[in-house]
N, CA and C of each residue as an Amber inpcrd file, in Angstrom:
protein
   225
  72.7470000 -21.2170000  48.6740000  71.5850000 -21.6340000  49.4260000
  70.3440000 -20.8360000  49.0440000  70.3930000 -19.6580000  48.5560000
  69.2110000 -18.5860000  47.9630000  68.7550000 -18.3640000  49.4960000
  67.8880000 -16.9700000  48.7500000  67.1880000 -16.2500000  49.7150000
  66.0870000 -16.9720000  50.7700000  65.4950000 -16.1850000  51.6810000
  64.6000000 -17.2920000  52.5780000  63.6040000 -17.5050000  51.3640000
  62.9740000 -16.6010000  50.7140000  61.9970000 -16.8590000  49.5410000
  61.8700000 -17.7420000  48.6480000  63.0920000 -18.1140000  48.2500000
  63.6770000 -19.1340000  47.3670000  63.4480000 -20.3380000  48.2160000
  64.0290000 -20.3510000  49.3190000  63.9580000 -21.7900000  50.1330000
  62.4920000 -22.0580000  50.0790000  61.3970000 -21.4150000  50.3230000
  60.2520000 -21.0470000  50.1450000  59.6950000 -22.3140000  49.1900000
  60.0350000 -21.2620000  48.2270000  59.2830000 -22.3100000  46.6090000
  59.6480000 -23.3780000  46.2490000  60.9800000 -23.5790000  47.2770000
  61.6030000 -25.1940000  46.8280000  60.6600000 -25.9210000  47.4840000
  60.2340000 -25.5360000  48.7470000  59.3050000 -26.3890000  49.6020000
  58.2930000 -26.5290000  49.1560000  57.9390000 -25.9000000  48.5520000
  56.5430000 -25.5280000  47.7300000  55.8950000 -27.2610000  46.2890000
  57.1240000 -27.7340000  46.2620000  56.7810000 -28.8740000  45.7990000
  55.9260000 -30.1080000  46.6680000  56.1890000 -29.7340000  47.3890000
  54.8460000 -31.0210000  48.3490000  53.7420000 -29.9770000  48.5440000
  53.7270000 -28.9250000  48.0280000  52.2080000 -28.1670000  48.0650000
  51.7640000 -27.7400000  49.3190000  52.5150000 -27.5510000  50.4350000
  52.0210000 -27.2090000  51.7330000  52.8240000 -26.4080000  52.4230000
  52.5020000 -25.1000000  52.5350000  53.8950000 -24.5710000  53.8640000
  53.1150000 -23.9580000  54.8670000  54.5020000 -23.9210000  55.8070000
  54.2560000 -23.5680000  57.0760000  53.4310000 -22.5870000  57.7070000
  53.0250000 -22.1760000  58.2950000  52.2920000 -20.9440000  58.6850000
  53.6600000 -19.7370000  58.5690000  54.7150000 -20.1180000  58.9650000
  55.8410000 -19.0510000  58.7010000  55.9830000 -19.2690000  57.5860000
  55.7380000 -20.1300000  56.7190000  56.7280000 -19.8480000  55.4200000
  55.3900000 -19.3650000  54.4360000  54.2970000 -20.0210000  54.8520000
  52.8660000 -18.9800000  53.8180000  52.5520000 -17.4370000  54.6190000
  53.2490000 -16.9410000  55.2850000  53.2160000 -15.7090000  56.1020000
  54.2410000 -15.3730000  55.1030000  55.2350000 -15.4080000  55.4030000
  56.5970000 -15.2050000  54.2290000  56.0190000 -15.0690000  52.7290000
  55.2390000 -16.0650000  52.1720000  55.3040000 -16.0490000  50.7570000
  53.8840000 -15.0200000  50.3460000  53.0960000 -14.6440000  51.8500000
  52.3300000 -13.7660000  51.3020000  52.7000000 -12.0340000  51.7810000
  54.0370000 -11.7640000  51.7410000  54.8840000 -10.4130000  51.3690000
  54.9390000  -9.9700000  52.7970000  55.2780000 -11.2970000  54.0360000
  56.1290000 -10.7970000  55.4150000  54.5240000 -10.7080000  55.9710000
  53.3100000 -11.1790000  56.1220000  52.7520000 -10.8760000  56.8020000
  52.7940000 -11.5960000  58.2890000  52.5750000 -10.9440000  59.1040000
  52.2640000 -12.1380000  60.4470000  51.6820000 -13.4530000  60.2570000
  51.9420000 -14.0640000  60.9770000  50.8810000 -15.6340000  61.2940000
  49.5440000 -15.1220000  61.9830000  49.7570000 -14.2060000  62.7330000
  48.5580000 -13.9990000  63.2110000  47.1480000 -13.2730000  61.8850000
  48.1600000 -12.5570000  61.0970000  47.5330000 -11.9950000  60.1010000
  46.4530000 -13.3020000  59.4410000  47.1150000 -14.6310000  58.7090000
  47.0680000 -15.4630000  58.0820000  46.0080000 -15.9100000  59.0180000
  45.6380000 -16.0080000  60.4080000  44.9290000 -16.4580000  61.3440000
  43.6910000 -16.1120000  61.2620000  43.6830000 -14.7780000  61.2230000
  42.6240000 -13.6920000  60.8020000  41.8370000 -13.9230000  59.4040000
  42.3680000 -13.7930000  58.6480000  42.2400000 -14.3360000  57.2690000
  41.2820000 -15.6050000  56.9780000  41.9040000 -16.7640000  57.8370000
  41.0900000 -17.9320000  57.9000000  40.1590000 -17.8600000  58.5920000
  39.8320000 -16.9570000  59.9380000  38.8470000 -17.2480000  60.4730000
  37.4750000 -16.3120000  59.7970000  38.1170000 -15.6570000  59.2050000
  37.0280000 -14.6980000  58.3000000  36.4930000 -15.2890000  57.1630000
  37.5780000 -16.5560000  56.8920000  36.8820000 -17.5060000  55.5340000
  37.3550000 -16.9890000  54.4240000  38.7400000 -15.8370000  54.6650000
  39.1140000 -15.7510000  53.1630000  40.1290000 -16.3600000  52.3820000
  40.5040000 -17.7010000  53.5730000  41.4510000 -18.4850000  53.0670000
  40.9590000 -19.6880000  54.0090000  41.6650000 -20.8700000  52.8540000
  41.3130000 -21.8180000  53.9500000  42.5910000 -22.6300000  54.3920000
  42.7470000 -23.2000000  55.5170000  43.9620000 -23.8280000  56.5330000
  43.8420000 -25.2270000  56.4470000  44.7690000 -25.9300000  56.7880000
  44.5120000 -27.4870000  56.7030000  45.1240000 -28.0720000  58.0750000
  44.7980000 -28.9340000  58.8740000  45.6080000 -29.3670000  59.9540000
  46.0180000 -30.9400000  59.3870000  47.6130000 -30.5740000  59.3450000
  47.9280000 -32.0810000  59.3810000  48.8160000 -32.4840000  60.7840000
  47.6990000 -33.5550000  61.4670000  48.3290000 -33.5610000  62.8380000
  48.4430000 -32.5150000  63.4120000  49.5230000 -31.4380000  64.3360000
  49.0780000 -30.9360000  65.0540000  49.8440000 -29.5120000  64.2690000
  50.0510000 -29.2670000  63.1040000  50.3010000 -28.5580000  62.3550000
  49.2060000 -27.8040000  61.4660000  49.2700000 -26.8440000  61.4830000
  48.7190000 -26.0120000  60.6180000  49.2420000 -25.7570000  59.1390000
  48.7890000 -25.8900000  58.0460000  49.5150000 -25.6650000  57.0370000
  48.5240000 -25.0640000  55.9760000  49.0800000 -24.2530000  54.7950000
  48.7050000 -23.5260000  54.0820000  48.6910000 -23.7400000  52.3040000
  47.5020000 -24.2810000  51.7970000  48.4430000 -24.7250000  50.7450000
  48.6150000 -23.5400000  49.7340000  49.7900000 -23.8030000  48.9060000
  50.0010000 -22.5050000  47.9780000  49.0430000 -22.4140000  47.0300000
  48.4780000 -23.0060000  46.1630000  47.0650000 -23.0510000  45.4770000
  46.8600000 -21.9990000  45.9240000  46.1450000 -21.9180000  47.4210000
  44.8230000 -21.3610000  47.5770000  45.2730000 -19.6300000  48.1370000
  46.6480000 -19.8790000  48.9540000  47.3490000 -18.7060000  49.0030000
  47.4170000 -17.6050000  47.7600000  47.6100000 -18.5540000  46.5350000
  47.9470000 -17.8030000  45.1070000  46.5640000 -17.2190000  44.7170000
  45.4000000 -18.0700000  44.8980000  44.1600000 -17.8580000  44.6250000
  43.3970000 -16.4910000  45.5850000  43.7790000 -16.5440000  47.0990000
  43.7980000 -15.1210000  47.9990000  44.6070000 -14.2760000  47.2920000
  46.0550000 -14.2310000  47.1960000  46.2950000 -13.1730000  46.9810000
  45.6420000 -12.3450000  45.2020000  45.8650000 -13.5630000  44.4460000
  45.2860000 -12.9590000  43.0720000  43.8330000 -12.0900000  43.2200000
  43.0620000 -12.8250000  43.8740000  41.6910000 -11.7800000  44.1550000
  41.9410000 -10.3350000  45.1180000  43.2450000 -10.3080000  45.8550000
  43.1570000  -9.1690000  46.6960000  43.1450000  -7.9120000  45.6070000
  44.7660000  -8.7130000  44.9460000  44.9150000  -7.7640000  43.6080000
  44.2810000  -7.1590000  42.6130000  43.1900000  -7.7110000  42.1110000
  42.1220000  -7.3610000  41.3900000  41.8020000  -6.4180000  42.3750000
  41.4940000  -6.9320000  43.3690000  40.2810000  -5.6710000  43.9260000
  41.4600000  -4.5560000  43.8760000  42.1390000  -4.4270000  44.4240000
  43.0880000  -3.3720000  44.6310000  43.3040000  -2.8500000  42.7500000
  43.3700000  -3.2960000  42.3890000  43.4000000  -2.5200000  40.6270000
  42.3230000  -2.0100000  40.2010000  41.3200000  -2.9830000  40.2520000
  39.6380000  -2.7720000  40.5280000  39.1120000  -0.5220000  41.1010000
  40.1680000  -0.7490000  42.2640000  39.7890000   0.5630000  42.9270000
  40.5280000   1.5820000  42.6440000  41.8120000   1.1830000  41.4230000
  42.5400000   2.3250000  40.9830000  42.0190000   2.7240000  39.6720000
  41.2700000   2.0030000  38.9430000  40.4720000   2.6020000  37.9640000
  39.4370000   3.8110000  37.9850000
């Protein structure tokens, strides 16, 4: 069955996960974290119906810029 992570990226083919499972795929953070995040505008959320969802695109696109900065400041 693989890890929860794995279950993760299988879902990851319709391009949208959960607020738990884009909390999960961005290294265990809270939902509330991810909440924060959007309302600050450094990610953006999608409502389908009465769901919140996250697409991985843009997740990959947050986290890749965190990283820079964070390498950015070890130079």
């Amino acid at each position: 069955m693989g890890t929860y992570r794995e279950r993760i990226v299988d879902r990851q083919q319709a391009g949208a996960l959960s607020r738990k499972d884009a909390a999960a795929y961005c290294g265990g953070v809270s939902t509330r974290q991810l909440d924060k995040w959007a309302a600050a505008g450094l990610i953006q959320r999608c409502k389908l119906g009465s769901k919140t969802v996250y697409l991985r695109a843009e997740l990959d696109r947050f986290l890749q810029s965190r990283l820079q900065k964070v390498e950015a400041n070890d130079e």
